[in-house]
C-alpha positions as CSV (number, residue, x, y, z in Angstrom):
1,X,-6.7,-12.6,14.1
2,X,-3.2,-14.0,14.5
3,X,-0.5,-12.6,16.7
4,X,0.5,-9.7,15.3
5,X,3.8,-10.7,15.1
6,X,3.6,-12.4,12.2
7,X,3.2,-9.1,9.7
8,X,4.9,-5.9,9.7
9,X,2.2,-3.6,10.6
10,X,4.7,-0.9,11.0
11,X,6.6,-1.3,7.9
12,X,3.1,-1.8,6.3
13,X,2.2,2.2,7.7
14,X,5.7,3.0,6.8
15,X,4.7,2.0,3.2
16,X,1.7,4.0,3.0
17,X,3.2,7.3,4.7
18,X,5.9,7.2,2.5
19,X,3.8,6.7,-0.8
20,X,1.1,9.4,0.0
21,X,4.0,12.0,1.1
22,X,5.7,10.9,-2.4
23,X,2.9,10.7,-4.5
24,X,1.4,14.1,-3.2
25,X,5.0,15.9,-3.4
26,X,4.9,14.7,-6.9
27,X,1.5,15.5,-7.8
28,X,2.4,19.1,-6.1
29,X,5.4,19.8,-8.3
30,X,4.6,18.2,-11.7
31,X,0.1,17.6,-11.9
32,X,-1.8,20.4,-12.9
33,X,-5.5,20.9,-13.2
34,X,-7.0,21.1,-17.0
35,X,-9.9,23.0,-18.3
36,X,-12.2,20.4,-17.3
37,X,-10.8,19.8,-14.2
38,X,-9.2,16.6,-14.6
39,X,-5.7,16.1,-13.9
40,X,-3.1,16.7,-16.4
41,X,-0.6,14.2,-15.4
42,X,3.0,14.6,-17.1
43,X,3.5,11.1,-19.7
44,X,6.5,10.3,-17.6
45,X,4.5,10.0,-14.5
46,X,1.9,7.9,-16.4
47,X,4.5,5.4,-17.6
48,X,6.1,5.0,-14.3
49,X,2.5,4.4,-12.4
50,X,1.6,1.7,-15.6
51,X,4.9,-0.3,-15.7
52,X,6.1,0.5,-12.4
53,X,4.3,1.1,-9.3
54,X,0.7,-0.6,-10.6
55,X,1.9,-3.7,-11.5
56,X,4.0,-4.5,-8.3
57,X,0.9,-3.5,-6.7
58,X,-0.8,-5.5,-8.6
59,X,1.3,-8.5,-7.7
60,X,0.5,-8.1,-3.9
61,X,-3.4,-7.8,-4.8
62,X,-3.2,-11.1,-6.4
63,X,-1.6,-12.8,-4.1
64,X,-4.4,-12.2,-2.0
65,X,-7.4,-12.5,-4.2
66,X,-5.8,-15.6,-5.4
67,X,-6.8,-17.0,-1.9
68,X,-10.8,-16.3,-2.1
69,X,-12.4,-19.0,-3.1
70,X,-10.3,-22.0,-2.0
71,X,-10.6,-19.6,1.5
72,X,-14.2,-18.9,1.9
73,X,-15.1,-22.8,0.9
74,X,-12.4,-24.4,3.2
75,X,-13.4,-21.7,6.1
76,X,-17.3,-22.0,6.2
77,X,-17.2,-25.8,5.4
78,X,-15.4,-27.0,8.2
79,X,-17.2,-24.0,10.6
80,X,-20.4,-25.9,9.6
81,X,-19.2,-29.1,10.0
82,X,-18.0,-28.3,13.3
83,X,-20.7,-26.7,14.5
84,X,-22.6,-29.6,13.3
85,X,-20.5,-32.2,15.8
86,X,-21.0,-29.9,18.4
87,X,-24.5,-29.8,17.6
88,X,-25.0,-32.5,20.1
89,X,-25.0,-30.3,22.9
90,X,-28.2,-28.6,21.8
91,X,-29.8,-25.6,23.5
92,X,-26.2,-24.0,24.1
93,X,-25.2,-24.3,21.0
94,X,-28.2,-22.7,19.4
95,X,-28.1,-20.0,21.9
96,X,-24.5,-19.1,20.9
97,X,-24.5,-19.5,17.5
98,X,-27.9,-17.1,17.4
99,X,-26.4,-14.4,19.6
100,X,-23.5,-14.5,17.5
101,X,-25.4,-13.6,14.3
102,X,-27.5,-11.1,16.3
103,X,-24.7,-8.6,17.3
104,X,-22.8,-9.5,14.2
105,X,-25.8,-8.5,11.8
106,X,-26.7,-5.3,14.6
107,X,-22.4,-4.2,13.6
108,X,-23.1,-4.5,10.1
109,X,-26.1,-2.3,10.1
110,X,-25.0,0.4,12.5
111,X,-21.9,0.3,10.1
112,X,-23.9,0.9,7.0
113,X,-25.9,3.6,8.8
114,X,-22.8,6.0,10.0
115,X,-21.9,5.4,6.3
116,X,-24.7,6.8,4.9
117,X,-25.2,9.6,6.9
118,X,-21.5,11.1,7.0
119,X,-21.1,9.4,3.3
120,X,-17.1,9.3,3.1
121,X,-16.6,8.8,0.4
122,X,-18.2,12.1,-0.8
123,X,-16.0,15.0,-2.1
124,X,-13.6,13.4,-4.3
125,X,-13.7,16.8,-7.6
126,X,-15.5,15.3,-10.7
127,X,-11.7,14.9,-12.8
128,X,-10.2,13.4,-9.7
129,X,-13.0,10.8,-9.3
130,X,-12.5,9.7,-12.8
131,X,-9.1,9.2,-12.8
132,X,-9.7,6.9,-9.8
133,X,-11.9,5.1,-11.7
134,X,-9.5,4.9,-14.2
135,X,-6.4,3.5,-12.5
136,X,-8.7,0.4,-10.6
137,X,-10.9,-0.4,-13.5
138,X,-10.5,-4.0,-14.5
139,X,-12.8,-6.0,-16.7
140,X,-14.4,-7.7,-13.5
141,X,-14.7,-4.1,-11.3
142,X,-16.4,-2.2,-14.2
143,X,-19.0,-5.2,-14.1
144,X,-22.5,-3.2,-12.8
145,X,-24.1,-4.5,-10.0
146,X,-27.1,-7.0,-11.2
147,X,-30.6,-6.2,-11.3
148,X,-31.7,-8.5,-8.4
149,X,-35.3,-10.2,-9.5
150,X,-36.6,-13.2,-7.3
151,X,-35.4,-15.8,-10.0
152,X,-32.1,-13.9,-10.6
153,X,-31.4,-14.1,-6.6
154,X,-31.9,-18.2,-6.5
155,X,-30.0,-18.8,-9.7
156,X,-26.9,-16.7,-8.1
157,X,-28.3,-18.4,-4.6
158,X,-28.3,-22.3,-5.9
159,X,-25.7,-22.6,-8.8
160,X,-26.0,-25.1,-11.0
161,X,-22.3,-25.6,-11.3
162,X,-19.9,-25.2,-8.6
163,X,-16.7,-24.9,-10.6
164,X,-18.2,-22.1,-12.8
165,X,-19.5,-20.2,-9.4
166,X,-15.9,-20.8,-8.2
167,X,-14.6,-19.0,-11.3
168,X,-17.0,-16.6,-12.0
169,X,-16.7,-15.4,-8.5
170,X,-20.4,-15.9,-8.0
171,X,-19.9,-15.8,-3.8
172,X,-23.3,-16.3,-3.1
173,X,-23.0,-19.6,-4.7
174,X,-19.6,-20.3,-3.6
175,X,-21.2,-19.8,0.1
176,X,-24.3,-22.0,-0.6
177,X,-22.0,-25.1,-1.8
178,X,-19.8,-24.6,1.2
179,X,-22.7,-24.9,3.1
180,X,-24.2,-27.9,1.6
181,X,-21.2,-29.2,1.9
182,X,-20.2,-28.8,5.2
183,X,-24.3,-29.9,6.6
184,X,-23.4,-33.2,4.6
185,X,-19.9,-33.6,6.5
186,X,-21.9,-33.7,9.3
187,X,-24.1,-36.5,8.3
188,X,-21.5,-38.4,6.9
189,X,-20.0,-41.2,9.5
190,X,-17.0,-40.1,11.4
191,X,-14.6,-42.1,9.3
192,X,-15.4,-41.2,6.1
193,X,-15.5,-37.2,7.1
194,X,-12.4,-36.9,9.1
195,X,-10.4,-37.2,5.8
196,X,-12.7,-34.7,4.3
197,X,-12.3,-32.2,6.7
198,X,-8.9,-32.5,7.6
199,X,-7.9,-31.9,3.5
200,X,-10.2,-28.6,4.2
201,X,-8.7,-28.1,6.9
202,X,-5.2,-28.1,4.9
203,X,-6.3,-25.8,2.2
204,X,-7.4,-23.7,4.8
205,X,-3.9,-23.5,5.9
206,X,-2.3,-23.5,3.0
207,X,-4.6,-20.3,1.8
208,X,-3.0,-18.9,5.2
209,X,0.3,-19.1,4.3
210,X,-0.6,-17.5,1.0
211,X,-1.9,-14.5,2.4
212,X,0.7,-14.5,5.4
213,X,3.4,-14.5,1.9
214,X,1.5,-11.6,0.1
215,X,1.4,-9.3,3.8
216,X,5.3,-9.7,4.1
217,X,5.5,-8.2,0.9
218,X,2.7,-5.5,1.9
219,X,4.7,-2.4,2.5
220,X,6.4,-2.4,-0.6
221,X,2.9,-3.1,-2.5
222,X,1.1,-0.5,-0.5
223,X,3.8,2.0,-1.1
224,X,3.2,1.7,-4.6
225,X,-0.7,1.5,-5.0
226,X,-0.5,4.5,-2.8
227,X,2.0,6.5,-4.7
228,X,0.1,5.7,-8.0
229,X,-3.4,7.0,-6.8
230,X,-1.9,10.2,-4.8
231,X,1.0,10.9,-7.2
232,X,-2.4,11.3,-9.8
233,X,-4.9,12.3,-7.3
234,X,-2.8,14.7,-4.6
235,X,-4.3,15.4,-1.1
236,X,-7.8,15.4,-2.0
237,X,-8.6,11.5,-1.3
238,X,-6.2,11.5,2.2
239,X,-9.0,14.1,3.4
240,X,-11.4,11.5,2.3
241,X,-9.6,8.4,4.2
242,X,-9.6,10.5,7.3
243,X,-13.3,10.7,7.5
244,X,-13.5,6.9,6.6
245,X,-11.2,6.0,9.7
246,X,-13.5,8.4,12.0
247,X,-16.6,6.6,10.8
248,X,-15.3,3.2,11.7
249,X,-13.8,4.2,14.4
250,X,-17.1,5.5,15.7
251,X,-19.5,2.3,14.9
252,X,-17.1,0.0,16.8
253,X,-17.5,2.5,20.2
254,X,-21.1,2.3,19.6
255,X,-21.0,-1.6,19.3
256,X,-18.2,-1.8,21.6
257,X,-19.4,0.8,24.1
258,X,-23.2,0.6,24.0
259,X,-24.7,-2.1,22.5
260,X,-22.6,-5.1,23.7
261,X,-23.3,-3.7,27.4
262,X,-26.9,-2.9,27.0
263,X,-27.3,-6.6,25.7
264,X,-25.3,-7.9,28.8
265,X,-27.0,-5.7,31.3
266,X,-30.7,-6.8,29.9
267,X,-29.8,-10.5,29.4
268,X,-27.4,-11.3,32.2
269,X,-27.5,-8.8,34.9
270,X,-23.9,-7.3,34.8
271,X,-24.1,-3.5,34.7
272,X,-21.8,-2.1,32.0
273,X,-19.0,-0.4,35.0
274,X,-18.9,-4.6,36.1
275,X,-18.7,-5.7,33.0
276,X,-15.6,-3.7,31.8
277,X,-13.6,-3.8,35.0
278,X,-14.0,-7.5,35.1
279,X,-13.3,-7.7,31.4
280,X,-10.2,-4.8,31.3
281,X,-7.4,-8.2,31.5
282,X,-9.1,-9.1,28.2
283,X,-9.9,-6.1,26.5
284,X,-6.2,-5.0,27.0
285,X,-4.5,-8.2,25.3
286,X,-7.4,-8.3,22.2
287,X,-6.2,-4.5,21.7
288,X,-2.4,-5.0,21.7
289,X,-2.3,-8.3,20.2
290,X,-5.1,-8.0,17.0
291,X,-5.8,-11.5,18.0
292,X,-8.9,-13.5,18.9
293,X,-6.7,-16.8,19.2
294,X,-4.0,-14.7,21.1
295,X,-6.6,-13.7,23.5
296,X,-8.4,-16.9,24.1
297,X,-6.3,-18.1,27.2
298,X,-6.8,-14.7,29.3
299,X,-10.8,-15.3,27.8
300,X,-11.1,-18.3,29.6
301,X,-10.0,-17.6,32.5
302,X,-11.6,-14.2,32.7
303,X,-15.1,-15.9,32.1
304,X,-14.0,-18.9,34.9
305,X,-12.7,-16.8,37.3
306,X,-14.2,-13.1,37.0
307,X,-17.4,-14.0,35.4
308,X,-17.7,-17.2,37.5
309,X,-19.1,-19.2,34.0
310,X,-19.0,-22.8,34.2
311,X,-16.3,-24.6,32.7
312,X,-17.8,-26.6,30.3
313,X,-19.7,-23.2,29.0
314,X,-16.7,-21.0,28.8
315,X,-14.8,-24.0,26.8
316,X,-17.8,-24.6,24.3
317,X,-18.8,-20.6,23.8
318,X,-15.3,-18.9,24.1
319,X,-13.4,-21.2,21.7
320,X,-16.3,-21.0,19.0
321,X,-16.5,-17.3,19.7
322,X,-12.6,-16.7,18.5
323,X,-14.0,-18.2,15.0
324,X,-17.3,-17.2,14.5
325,X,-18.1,-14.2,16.6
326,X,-16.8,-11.4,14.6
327,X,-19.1,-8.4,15.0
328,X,-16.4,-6.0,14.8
329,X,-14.8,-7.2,11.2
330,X,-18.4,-7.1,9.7
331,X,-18.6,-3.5,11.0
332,X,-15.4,-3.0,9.6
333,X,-16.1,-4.5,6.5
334,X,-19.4,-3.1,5.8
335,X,-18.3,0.5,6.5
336,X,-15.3,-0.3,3.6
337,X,-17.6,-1.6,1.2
338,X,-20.3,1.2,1.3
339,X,-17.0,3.5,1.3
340,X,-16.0,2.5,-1.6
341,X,-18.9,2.2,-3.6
342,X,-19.0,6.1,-3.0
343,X,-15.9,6.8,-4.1
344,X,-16.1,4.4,-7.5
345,X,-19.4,3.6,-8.7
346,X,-21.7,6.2,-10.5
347,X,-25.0,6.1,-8.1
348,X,-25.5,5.4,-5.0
349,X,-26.1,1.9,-4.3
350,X,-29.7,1.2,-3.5
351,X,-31.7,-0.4,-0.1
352,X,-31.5,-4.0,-1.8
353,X,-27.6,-4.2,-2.5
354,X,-27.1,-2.6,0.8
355,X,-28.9,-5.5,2.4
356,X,-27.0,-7.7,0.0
357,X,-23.4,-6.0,1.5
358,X,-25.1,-7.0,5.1
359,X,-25.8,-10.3,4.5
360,X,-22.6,-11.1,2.8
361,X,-20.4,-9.0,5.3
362,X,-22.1,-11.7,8.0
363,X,-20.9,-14.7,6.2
364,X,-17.4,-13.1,5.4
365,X,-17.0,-12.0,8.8
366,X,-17.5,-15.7,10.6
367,X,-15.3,-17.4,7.7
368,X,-12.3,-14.9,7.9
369,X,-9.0,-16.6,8.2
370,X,-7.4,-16.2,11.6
371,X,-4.4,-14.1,10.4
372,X,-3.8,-10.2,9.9
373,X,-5.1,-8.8,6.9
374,X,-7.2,-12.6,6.7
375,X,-10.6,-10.8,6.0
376,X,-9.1,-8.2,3.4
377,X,-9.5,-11.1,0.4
378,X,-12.9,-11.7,1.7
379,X,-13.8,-8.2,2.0
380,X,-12.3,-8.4,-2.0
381,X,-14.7,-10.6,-2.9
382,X,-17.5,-8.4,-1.3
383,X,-16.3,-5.9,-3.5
384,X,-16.6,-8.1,-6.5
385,X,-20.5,-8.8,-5.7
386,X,-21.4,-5.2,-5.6
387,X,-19.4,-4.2,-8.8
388,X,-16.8,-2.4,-7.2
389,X,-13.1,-3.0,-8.3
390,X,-11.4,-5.4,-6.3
391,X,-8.3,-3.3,-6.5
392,X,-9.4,-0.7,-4.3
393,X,-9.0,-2.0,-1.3
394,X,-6.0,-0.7,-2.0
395,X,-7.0,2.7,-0.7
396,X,-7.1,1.7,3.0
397,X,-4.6,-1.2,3.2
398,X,-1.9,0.7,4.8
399,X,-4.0,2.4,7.5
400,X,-6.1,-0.9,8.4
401,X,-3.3,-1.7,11.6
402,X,-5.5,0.1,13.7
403,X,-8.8,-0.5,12.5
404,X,-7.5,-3.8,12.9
405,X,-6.6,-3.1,16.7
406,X,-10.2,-1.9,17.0
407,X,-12.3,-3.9,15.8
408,X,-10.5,-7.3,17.2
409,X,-11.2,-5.4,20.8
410,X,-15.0,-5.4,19.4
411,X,-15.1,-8.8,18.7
412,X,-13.2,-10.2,22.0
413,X,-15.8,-8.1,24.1
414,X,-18.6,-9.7,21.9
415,X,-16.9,-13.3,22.6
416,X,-16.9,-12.3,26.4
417,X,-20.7,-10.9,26.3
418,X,-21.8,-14.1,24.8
419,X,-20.7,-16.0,27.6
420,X,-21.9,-14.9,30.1
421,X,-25.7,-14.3,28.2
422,X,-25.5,-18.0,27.8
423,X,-24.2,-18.7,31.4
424,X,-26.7,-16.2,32.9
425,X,-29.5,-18.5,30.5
426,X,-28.2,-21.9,31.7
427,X,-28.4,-20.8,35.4
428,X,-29.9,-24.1,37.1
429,X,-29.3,-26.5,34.5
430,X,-27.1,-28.9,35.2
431,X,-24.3,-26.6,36.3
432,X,-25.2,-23.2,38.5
433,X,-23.0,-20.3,37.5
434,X,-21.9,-17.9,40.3
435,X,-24.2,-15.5,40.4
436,X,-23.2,-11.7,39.2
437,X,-22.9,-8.8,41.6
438,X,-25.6,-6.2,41.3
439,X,-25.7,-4.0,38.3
440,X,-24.3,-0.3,38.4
């Protein structure tokens, strides 16, 4: 993440207090309940939400799902080309890319279990539910999810046109050709891929500045996405967002708190009391700054100096970790997906999309733009996949600052915990780290 300077975070909360105390005033004085339990909302109301309020909204959404594909494709190519260069250095590089995945994919399941146990997105009434429905249907959000056979997986796997994928919104595909494309980059000579890269590079940035544009205008979109679902929908859904923040919230401690330790005790030695005192420098400037990048520099020299990592470990692992290691966000964006889905899709979503929603949350997660609010068109497209309007992310914009806090602490201590695993595993080659006190 990106200094948080950069967005208004508090105007952004501003926005969404403001439109859930307006829209649930107004759904107080002027909403009533029908016979069938659906809100009877006044016509005026319903042409101010549908002219007003939804479409600039709407303008903020699309700013940033205008950024997904050119995003994901830059992101994951150049990640793979430059994990391909640095390829050279073998062993380490395996070793950190593998733990990387590990704790990610551990985040995204421990996500998706909290989910389905507390579930919510349970409790919305029957009439409000469908009105939600109503307000974020679009023609690509009522899609169903497919029926995922073996040939239906490799056709939406290996597509057989790139461009169509691309505008179809066919992200497995998207992902595959970003892939291909950036394990080609890296057999490529140097000459002729530096210009490659560097225009990918460019979009990259370019997508950045996009979504940097949309955030500034945030609180004023979030204000009125808000006011349009609560002005409809009343207090019913805030209950709802409550238990969504506590579930979050919970799978990052228990990533954060015990598994990250419990892998660092096993694998390196450091008992957990070690671990977080010498980390604290660390931990405190990931939490106050939401940002990996912003945090790098005290990284390094925590590794160096506390950790006592070799040099030429903590400036492979650390940097790579700010861009790939993102256990926290795939938490984060798992527990959103599955959120979702219970509050707008019919049934519940079975075993095999859930492990789709892991797999792609793992992918999103390492290619997510370096900025506040850079996973959130990701995280759109995720939505997408499963048949879950886009839109709706909508619902937990304006309270993301701190899950954002959060889960960028979860992903600095899982940038940290890598290092010293793979220190701890290159002990006597080469270079001898320091070794760690005894564990407490």
């Amino acid at each position: 993440m990106a200094s948080s300077a950069s967005v208004p975070h508090t105007r952004i909360l501003a926005g969404l207090v403001l439109g859930a105390v307006a829209g649930c005033l107004v759904n107080y004085l002027f909403v009533e309940v029908g016979p069938d339990q659906r809100p009877v909302v006044p016509q005026w109301l319903r042409l101010l939400n549908q002219n007003v309020t939804e479409p600039v909204g709407q303008v903020f959404l699309r700013l940033l799902f205008v950024t997904v594909v050119p995003l994901v494709f830059a992101s994951l190519a150049v990640g793979v080309a430059q994990i391909g260069s640095v390829g050279a250095v073998g062993r380490v590089g395996g070793k950190t890319i593998a733990y990387f995945l590990v704790i990610t994919t551990i985040a995204t399941v421990i996500g998706l279990v909290l989910v389905n146990v507390v579930r919510p997105g349970d409790g919305l009434p029957p009439g409000d539910l469908a009105e939600l429905q109503k307000q974020f249907a679009t023609d690509a959000g009522q899609r169903k999810p497919a029926e995922y056979t073996v040939m239906s997986f490799v056709q939406s796997v290996v597509p057989n046109n790139p461009f169509r994928a691309a505008a179809n919104l066919e992200m497995l595909g998207i992902i595959t050709f970003a892939l291909l494309v950036g394990v080609g980059l890296t057999k490529l000579d140097a000459h002729k891929a530096a210009p490659v890269v560097h225009l990918l590079e460019a979009i990259g940035e370019l997508m950045v500045f996009i979504i940097t544009l949309a955030m500034r205008l945030a609180p004023i979109g979030v204000f009125c996405l808000i006011f349009a679902t609560t002005s409809q929908l009343g207090f019913a859904l805030l209950g709802l967002l409550g238990k969504y923040v506590f579930v979050v919230l919970l799978g990052l401690a228990i990533q954060g708190g015990l598994v990250l330790p419990g892998l660092v005790r096993l694998l390196a030695g450091y008992g957990p009391l070690t671990f977080f005192r010498k980390a604290r420098a660390s931990i405190v400037t990931a939490f106050s700054t939401s940002s990996s990048n912003a945090t790098l520099p005290t990284n390094l020299r925590t590794a160096e100096v506390e950790f006592g990592v070799p040099p030429r470990i903590a400036a492979f692992v650390l940097p790579l970790g700010a861009t790939m290691c993102m256990a926290g966000t795939a938490l984060f964006e798992g527990v959103t997906v599955m959120f979702l889905a219970q509050l707008m899709l019919p049934e519940a979503m079975p075993l095999g999309q859930q492990a789709l929603v892991v797999m792609l949350c793992v992918l999103t997660a390492v290619g997510a733009a370096g900025v506040p609010g850079g996973s959130i068109p990701l995280l759109m497209l995720v939505l997408e996949t499963v048949g879950i309007p886009p839109g709706a992310i909508a619902i937990v914009l304006g309270i993301d600052r701190i899950l954002d806090m959060c889960r960028t602490t979860v992903n600095n201590i899982g940038d940290l915990s890598a290092v010293v695993v793979v220190a701890r595993s290159e002990a006597g080659r080469e270079v001898t780290p320091a070794a760690p006190p005894p564990a407490l």
